[in-house]
N, C-alpha and C positions, 0 to 999 in steps of 0.2 A: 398442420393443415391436413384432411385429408382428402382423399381421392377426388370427391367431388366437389372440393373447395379451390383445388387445383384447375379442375376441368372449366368451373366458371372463374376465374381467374383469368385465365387464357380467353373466356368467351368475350370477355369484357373487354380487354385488350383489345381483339379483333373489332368489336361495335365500333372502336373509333374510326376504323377506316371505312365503315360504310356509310355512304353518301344520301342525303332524300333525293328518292326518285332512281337510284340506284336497280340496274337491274343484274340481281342476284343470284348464282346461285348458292343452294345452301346444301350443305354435307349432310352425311347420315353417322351415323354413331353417338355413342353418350355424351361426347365433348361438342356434337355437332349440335346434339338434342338443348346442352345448357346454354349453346349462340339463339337456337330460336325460340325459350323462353326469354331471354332478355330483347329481343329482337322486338317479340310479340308485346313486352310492355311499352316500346319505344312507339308500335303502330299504332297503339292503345292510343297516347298521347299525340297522335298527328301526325307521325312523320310516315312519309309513304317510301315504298319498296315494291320492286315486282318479283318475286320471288319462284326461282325456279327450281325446283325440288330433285334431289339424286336420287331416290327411292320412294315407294309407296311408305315405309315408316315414315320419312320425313314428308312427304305429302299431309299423311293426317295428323299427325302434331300443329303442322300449318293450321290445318284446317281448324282443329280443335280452339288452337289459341288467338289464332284471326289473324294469321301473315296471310295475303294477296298472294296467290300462286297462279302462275303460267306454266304453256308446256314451252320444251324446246322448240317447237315446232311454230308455236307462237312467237317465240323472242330467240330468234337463234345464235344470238348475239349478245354477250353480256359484259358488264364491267370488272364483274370481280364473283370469285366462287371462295364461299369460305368451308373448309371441311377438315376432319381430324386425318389419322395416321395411324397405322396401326406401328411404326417402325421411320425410323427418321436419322440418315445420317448428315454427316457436316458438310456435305453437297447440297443438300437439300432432296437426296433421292429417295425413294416412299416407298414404303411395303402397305397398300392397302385391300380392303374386301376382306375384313373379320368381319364384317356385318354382312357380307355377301352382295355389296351393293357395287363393287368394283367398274362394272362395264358401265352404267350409268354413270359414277361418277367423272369414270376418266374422259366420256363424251362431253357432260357440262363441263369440267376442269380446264377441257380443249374447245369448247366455245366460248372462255372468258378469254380478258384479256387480261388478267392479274388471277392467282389461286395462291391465297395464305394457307399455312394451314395451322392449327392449333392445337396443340397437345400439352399433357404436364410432361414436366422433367425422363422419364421413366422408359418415353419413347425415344429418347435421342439413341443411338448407338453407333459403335465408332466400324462397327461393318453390319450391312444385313444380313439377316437368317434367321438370327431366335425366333422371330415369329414365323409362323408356318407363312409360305407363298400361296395366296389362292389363286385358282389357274381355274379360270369359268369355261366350260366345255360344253360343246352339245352333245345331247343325247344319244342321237345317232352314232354307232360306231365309237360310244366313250370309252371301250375295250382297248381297243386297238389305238385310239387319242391316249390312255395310261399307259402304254405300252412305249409309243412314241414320246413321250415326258418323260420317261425313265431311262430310256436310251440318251435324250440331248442329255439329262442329266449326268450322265455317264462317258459321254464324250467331257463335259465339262469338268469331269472330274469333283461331281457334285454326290452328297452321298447323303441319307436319311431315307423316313418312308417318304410315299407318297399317299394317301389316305383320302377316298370318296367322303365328302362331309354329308355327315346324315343329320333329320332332327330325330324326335318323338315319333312322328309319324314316316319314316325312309327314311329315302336320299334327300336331300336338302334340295330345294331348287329357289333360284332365285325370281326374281321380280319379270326376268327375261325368259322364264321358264326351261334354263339350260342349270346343268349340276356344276358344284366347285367341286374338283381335287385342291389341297390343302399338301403343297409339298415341305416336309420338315426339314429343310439341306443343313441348319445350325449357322451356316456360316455361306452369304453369296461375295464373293471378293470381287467379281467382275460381272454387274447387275444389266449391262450393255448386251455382255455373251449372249444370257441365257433368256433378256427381252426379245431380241432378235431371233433366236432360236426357236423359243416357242411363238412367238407371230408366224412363223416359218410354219409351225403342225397344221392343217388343215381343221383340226377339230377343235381347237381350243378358237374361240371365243375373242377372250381377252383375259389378260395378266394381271395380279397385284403389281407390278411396279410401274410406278410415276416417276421418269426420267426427265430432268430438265422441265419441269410444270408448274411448280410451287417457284413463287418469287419468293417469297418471307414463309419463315416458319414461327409462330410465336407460345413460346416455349414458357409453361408455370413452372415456378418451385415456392419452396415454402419464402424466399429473398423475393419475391416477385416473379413480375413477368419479363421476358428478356425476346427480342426479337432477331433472330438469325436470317440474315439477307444469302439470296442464292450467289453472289457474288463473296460471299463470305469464305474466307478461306477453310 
């Protein structure tokens, strides 16, 4: 199988536990994107959802395919958020914001009352780091905000760059109009420290890590889909 047979694998997985009438939110990334095409065919056929969107990417794919979207602000309360992972250990704790959507999402994640999450095999790992931390920052004073991320990381005994993410056109800015730093540490062994920590900086925003948020994670490989409970040792 590959990559994106994987990713809808796990999409499919997840459809089962969403409910009609179910008010949802729905993740951003390419695994998120393959939940709301099959989503969008289920609405096709009658079944209703209110769907509440992590990102302007997932906003207009909504739109495009004809899933019902709410704002938060409208529904600030929801059943269940289903969304991918850039990084997933046997906790169930989450390196997210490779699509840059992190601060949105960990808000809807934290107004459900359930957040699966779904990824292929690739994402599990048995400590985080490989993938970069993104650390969503404002503008103002980002100088002196990287300067303060590089020090807790240095108490922590954390070590790699730290790296402004740019696109084509600069610095990258998100949906919220603040920059991510993209920290590369390789290896985070105690993911509590360094959330605490940097909630601690004045300038950062919000963090890639999902602590205690995800109930289920549901995991593709090429044997099937397999679902890891947060209660799972």
């Amino acid at each position: 199988m590959d990559a994106r047979q994987l990713k809808i694998q796990a999409a499919k997985a997840a459809l089962d536990h969403v409910e009609d009438g179910m008010r949802l939110g729905i993740g951003t990334g390419s695994t998120a994107d393959e939940f709301v095409r099959l989503l969008a065919e289920k609405v096709a056929d009658g079944f209703k959802v209110h769907g509440v969107p992590t990102s302007e990417r997932t906003a207009r794919l909504c739109v495009e395919l004809g899933v019902p979207l709410y704002s938060l602000d409208d529904m600030p309360e929801l059943d269940l958020t289903i969304d991918g992972a850039d990084e997933i250990d046997g906790a169930l704790t989450l390196v997210k914001g490779g699509g840059g959507a992190l601060l949105r999402e960990k808000i809807v994640a934290s107004a459900s009352a359930r957040m699966i999450v779904i990824a292929d095999e690739s994402k599990l790992v048995d400590t985080l780091g490989q993938f970069p931390l993104p650390i969503e920052v404002a503008k103002f004073g980002m100088v002196a905000t990287h300067y303060a991320v590089e020090r807790l990381a240095s108490r922590l005994g954390l070590s790699g760059t730290i790296e402004q993410r740019a696109d084509k056109d600069g610095p990258y800015l998100t949906d919220g109009d603040h920059f991510i730093l993209d920290a590369s540490f390789g290896r985070i062994p105690d993911a509590e420290a360094i959330a605490n920590g940097l909630a601690a900086i004045p300038g950062v925003v919000e963090h890639g890590l999902f602590l205690n948020m995800a109930s289920a994670a549901i995991i593709a490989s090429p044997g099937g889909a397999r679902t890891l409970l947060a209660t799972d040792p």
